[in-house]
Backbone as numpy.savetxt, mean C-alpha at the origin, in Angstrom:
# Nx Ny Nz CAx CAy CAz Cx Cy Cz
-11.26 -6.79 15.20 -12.12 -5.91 14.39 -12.56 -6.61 13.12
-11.69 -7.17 12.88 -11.76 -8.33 11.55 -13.56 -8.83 11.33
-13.26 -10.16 12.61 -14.03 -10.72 13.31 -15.39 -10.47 13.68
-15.29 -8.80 14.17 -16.63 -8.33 14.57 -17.26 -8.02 13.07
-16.70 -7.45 12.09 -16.92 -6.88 10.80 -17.44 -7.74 10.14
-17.14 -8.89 10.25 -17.17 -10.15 9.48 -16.20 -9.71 8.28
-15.36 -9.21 7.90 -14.79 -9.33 6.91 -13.63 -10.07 6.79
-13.47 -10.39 4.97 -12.57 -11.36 5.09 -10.66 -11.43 5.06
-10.47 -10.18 5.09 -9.07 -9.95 5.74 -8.93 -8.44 6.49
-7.89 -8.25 6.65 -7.08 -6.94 7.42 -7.34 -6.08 6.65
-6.95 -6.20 5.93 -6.87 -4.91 4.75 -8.15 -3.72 4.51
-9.48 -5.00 4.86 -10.75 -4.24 5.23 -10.81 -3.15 6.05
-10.30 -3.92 7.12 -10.07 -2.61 8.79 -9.36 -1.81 8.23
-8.08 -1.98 7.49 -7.48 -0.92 7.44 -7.82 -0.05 6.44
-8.97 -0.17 5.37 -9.50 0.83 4.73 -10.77 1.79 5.48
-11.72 0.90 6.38 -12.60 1.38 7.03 -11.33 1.96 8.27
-10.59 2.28 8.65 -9.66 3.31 9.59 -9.14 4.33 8.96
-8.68 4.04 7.41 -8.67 5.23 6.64 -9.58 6.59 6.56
-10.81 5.32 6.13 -11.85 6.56 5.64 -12.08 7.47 7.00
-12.21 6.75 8.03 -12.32 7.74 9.32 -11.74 8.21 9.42
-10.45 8.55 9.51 -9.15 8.93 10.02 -9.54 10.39 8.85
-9.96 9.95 7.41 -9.80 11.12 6.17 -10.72 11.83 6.61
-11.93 11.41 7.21 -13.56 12.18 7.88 -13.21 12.53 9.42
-12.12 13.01 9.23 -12.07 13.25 10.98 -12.61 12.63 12.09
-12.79 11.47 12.35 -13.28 11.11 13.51 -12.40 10.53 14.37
-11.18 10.23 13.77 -10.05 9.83 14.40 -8.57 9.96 13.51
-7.76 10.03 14.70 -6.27 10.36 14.20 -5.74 9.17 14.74
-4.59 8.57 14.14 -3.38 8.27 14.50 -2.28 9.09 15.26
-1.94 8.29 16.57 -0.92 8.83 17.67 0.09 8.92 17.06
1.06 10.23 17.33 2.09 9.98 16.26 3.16 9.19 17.86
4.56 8.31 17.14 4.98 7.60 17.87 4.94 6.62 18.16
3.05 6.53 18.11 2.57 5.22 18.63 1.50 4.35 17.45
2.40 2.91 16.60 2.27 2.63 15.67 0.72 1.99 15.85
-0.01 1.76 16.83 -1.13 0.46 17.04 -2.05 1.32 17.96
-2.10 3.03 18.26 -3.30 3.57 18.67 -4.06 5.07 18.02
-5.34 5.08 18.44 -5.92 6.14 17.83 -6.28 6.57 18.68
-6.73 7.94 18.06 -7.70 9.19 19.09 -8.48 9.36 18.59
-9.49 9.37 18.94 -10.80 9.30 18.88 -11.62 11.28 18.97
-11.92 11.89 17.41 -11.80 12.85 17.28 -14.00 13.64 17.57
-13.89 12.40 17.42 -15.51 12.90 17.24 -16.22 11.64 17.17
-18.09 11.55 17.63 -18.26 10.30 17.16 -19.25 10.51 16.14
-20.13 9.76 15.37 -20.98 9.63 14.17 -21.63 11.06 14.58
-22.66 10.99 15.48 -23.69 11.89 15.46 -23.39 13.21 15.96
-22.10 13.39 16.35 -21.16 15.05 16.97 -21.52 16.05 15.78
-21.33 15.70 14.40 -21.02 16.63 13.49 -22.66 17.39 13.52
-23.68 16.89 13.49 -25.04 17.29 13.82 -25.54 17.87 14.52
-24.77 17.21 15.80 -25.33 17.80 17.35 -24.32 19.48 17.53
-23.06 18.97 16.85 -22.74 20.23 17.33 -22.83 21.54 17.01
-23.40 22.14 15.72 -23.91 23.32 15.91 -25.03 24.00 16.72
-25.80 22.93 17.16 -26.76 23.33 18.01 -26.52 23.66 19.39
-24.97 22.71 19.87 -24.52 22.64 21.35 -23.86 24.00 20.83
-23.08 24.65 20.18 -22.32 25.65 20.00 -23.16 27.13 20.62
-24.74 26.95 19.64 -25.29 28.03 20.11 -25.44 28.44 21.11
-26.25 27.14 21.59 -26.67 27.06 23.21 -25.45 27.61 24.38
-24.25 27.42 23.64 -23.40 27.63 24.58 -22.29 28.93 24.84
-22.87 29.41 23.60 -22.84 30.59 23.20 -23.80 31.61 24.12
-25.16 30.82 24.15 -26.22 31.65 24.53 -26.28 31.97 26.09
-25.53 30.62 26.69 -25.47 30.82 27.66 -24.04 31.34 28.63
-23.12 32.04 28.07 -21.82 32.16 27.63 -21.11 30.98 28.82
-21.26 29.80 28.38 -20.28 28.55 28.87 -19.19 28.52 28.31
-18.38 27.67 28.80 -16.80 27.40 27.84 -17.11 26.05 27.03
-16.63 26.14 26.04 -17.05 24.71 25.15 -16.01 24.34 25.50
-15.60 22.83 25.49 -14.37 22.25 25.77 -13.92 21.41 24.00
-12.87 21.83 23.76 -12.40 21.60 22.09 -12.18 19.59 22.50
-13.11 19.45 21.43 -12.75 18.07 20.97 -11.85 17.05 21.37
-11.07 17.54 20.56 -9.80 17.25 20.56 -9.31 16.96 22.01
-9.27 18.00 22.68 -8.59 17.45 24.52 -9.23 16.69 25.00
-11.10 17.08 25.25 -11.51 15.71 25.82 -11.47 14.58 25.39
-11.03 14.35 24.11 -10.52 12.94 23.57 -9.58 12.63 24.68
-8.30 13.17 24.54 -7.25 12.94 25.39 -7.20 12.30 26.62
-8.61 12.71 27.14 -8.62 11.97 28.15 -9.02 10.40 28.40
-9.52 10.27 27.50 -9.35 8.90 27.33 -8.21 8.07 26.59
-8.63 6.70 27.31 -7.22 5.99 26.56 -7.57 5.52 25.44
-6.21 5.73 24.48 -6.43 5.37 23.18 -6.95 3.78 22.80
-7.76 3.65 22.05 -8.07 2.63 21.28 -6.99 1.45 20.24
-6.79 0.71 20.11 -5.88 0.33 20.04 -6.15 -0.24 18.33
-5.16 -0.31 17.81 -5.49 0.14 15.71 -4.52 -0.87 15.45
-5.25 -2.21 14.32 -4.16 -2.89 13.93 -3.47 -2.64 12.69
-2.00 -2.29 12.50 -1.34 -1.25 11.41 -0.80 -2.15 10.33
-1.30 -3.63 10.52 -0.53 -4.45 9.66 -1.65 -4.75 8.75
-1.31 -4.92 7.57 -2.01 -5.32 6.00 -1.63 -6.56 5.51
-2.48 -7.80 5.56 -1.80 -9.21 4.88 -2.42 -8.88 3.37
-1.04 -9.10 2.90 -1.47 -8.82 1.37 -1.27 -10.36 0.66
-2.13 -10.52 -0.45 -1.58 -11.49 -1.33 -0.48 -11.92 -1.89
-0.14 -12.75 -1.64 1.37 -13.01 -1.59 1.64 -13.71 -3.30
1.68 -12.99 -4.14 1.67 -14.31 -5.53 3.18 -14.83 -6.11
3.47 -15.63 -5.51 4.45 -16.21 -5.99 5.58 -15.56 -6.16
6.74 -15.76 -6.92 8.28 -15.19 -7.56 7.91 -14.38 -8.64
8.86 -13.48 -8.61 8.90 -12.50 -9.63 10.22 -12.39 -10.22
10.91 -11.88 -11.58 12.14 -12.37 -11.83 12.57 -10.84 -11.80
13.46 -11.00 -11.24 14.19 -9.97 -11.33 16.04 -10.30 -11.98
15.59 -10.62 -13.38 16.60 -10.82 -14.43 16.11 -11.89 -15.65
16.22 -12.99 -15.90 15.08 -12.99 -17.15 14.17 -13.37 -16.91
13.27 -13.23 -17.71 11.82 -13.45 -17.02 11.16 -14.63 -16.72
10.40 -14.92 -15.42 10.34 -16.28 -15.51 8.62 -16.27 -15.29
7.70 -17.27 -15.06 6.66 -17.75 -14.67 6.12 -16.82 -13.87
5.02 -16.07 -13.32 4.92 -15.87 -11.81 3.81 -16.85 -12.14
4.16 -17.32 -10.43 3.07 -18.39 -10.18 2.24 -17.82 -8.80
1.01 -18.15 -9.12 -0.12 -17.06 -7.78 -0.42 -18.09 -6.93
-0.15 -17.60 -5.94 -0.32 -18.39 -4.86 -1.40 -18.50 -3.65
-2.20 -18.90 -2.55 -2.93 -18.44 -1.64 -2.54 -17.91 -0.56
-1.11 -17.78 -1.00 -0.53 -17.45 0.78 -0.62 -15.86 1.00
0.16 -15.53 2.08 -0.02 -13.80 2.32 1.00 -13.25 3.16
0.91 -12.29 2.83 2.35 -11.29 3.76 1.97 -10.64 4.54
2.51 -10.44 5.97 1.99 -9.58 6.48 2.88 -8.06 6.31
2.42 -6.90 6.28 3.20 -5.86 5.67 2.53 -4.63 6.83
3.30 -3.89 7.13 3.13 -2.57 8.03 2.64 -1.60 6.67
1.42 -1.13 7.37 0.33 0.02 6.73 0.96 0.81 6.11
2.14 1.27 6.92 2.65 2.92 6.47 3.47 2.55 5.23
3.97 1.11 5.08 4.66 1.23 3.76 3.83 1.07 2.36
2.58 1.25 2.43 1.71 1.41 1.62 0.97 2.52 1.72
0.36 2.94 0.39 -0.23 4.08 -0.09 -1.23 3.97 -0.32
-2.72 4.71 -1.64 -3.75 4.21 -1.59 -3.68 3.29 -2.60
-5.17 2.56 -2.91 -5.00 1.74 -3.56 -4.73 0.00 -3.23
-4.95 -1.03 -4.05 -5.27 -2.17 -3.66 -3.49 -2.84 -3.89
-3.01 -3.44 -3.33 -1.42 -4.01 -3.44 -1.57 -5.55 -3.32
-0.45 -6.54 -3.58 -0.24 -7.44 -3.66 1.01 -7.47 -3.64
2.14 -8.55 -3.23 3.31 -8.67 -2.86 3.97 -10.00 -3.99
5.64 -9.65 -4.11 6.07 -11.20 -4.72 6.97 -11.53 -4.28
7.64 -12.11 -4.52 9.27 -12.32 -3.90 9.92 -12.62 -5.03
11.30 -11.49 -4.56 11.81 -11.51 -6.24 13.09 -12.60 -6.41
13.32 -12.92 -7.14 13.98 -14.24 -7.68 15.23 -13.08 -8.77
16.89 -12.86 -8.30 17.42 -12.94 -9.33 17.96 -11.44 -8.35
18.91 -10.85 -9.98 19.96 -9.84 -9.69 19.79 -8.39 -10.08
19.36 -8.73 -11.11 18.84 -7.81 -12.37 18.34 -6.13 -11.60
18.14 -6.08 -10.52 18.04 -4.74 -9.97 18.59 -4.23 -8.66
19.66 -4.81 -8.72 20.19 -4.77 -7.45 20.80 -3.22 -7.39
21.64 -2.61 -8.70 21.71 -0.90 -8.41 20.39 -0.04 -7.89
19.34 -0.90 -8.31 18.28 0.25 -7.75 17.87 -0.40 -6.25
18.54 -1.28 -5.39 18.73 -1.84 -4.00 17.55 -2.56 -4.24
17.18 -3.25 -5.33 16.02 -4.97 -4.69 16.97 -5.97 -5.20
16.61 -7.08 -4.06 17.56 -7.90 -4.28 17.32 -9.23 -4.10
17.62 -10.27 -4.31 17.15 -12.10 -4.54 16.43 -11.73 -2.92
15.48 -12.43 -3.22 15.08 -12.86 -1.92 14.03 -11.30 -1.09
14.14 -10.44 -2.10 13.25 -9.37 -0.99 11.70 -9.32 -1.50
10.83 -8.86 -0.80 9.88 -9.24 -1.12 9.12 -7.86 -1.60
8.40 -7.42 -3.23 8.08 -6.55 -3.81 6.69 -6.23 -3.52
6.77 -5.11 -3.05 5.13 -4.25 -2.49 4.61 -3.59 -3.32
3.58 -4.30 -4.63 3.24 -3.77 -5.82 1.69 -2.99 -5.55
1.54 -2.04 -6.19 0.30 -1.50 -6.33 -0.19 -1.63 -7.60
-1.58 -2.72 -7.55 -2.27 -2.65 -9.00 -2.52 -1.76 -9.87
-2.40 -1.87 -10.83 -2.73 -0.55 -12.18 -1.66 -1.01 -13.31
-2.73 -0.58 -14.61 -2.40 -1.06 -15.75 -1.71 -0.32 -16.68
-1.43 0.90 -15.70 -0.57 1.46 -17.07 0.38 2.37 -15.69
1.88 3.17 -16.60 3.06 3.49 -15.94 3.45 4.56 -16.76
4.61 5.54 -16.02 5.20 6.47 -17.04 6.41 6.10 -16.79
6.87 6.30 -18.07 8.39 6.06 -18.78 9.36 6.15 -17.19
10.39 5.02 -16.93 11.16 5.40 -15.86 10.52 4.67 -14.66
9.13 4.10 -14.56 9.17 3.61 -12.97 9.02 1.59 -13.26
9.46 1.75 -12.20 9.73 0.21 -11.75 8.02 -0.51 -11.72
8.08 -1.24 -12.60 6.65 -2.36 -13.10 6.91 -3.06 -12.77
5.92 -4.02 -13.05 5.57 -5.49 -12.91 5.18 -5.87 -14.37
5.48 -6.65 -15.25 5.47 -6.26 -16.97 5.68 -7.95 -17.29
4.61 -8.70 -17.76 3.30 -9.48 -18.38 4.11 -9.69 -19.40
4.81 -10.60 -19.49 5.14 -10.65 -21.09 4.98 -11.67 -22.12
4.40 -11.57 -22.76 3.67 -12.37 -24.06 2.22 -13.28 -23.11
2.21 -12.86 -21.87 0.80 -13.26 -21.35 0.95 -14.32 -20.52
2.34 -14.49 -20.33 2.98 -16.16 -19.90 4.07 -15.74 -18.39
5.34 -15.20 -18.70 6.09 -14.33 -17.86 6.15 -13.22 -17.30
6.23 -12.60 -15.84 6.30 -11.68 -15.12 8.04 -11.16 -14.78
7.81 -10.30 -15.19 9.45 -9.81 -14.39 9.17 -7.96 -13.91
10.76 -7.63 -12.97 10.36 -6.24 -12.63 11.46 -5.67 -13.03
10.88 -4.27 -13.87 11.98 -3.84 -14.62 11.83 -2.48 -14.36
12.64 -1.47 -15.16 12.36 -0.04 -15.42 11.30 -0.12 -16.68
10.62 0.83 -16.82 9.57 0.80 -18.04 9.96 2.08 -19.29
10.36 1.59 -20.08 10.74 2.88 -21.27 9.83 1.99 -22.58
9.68 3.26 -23.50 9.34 3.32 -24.76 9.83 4.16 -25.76
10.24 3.26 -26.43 11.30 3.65 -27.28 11.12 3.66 -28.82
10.52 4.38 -29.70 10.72 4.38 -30.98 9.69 2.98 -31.48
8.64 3.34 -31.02 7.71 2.66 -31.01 7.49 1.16 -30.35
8.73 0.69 -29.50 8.85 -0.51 -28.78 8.97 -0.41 -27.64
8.79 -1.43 -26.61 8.57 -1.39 -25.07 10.54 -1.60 -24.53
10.72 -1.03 -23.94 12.04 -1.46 -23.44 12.55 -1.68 -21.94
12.72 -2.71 -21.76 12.82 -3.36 -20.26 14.02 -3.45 -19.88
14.37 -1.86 -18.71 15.65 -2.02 -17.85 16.04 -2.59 -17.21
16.85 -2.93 -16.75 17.38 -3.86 -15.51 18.22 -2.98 -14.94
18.62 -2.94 -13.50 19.43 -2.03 -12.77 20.62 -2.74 -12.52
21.17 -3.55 -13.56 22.62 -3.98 -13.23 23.31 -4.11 -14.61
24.78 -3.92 -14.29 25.59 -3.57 -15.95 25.77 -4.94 -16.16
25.40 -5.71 -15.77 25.73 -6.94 -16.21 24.43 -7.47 -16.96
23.63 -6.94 -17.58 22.55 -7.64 -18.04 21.84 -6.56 -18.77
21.31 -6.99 -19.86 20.90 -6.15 -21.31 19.41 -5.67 -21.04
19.34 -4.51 -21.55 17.56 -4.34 -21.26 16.88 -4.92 -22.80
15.57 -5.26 -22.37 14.95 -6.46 -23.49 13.65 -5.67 -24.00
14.07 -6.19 -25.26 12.79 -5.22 -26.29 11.69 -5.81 -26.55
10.62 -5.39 -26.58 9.43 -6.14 -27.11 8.30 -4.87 -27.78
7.48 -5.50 -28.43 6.53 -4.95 -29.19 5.24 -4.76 -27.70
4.66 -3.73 -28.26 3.84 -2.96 -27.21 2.60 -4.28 -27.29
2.76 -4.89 -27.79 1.14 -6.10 -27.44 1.41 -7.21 -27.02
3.15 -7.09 -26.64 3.70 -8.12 -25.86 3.53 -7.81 -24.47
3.50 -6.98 -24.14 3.86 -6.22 -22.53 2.51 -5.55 -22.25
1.86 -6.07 -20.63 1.23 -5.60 -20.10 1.19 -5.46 -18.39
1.47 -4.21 -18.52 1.69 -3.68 -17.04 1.11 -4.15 -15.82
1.10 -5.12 -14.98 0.13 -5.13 -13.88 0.33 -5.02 -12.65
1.06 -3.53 -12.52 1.26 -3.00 -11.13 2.89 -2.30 -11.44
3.12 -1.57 -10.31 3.91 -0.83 -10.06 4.41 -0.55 -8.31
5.77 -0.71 -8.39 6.78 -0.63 -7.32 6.21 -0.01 -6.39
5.99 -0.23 -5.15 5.42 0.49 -4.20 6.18 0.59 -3.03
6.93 -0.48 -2.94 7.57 -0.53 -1.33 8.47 -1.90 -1.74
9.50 -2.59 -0.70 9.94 -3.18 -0.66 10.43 -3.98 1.36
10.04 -5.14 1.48 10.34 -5.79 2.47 10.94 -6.64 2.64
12.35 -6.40 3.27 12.99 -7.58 3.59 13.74 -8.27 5.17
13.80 -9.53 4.83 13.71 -9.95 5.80 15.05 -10.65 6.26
16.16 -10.33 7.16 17.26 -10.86 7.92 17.24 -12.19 8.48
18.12 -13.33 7.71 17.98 -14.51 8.60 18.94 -14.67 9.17
């Protein structure tokens, strides 16, 4: 679908399957992670008040949508999203993130709306809230957060790390989810938010 679209990743398809899926023209099988049903096509929504009358007029049985879909076989839907993969993220003091060209591949459903990017986190620092060295962070872009959720937090314009986000008595204050390590203060023009916790993937070797 990519291919036929010409577009230049997954993530495309999987927004153009959204919007249909939100405009009724198709559902997702529940069960079945890689097919759709096919609810209606472009020009149905037009045609069909006119077939309604007619069929009305002529007292026929309309046959509901929905079943004669059924009878066909489902179409087959690719559910995976390669996201941008940018580099390490610290999860305990803050280090570099470095952006990279590579990419993740990530299952649809663990994402929401909105544009995401992935890191791999480096360190300890949140392991009570279960992320841990080595898992890989499913961030959703956006520049600002409320008090309490897990960021992605820019600091002095140089270092990335992922913390809890508080403000405190006019300063930024950066949690960490382990008693072994201090949460770190900074002035609000030090810290800039660029994204927020969305999901988490990890991987068994």
């Amino acid at each position: 679908m990519k291919e036929a679209l010409d577009l230049k990743s997954k993530s495309g398809v999987h927004r153009l399957i959204s919007a249909l899926e939100e405009r009724g023209f198709i559902r997702r099988l529940p069960n079945r992670a890689r097919a759709l049903e096919v609810l209606k096509q472009p020009d149905s929504a037009a045609s069909k008040p006119a077939a309604a009358r007619e069929a009305a007029n002529t007292n026929s049985v309309i046959t509901p949508l929905r079943t004669a879909a059924k009878a066909a076989s489902p179409a087959p839907a690719n559910d995976v999203i390669e996201l941008p993969l940018h580099g390490k993220i610290a999860a305990g003091v803050p280090i570099e993130a470095m952006e990279t060209a590579a990419t993740l591949p990530v299952p649809a459903a663990l994402l929401g709306a909105g544009e995401h990017y992935a890191l791999e986190v480096s360190g300890d620092s949140m392991v009570e809230a279960g992320i841990f060295d080595g898992d890989y962070a499913l961030v959703r872009k956006t520049d600002v957060a409320r008090d309490g959720e897990i960021v992605v937090a820019l600091v002095r314009g140089e270092e990335a790390t992922l913390k809890y986000l508080h403000r405190e008595k006019g300063m930024i204050r950066l949690d960490p989810a382990n008693a072994a390590y201090d949460a770190q203060f900074y002035r609000p023009e030090e810290v800039a938010v660029q994204g927020k916790l969305a999901g988490l993937l990890r991987r068994y070797h």
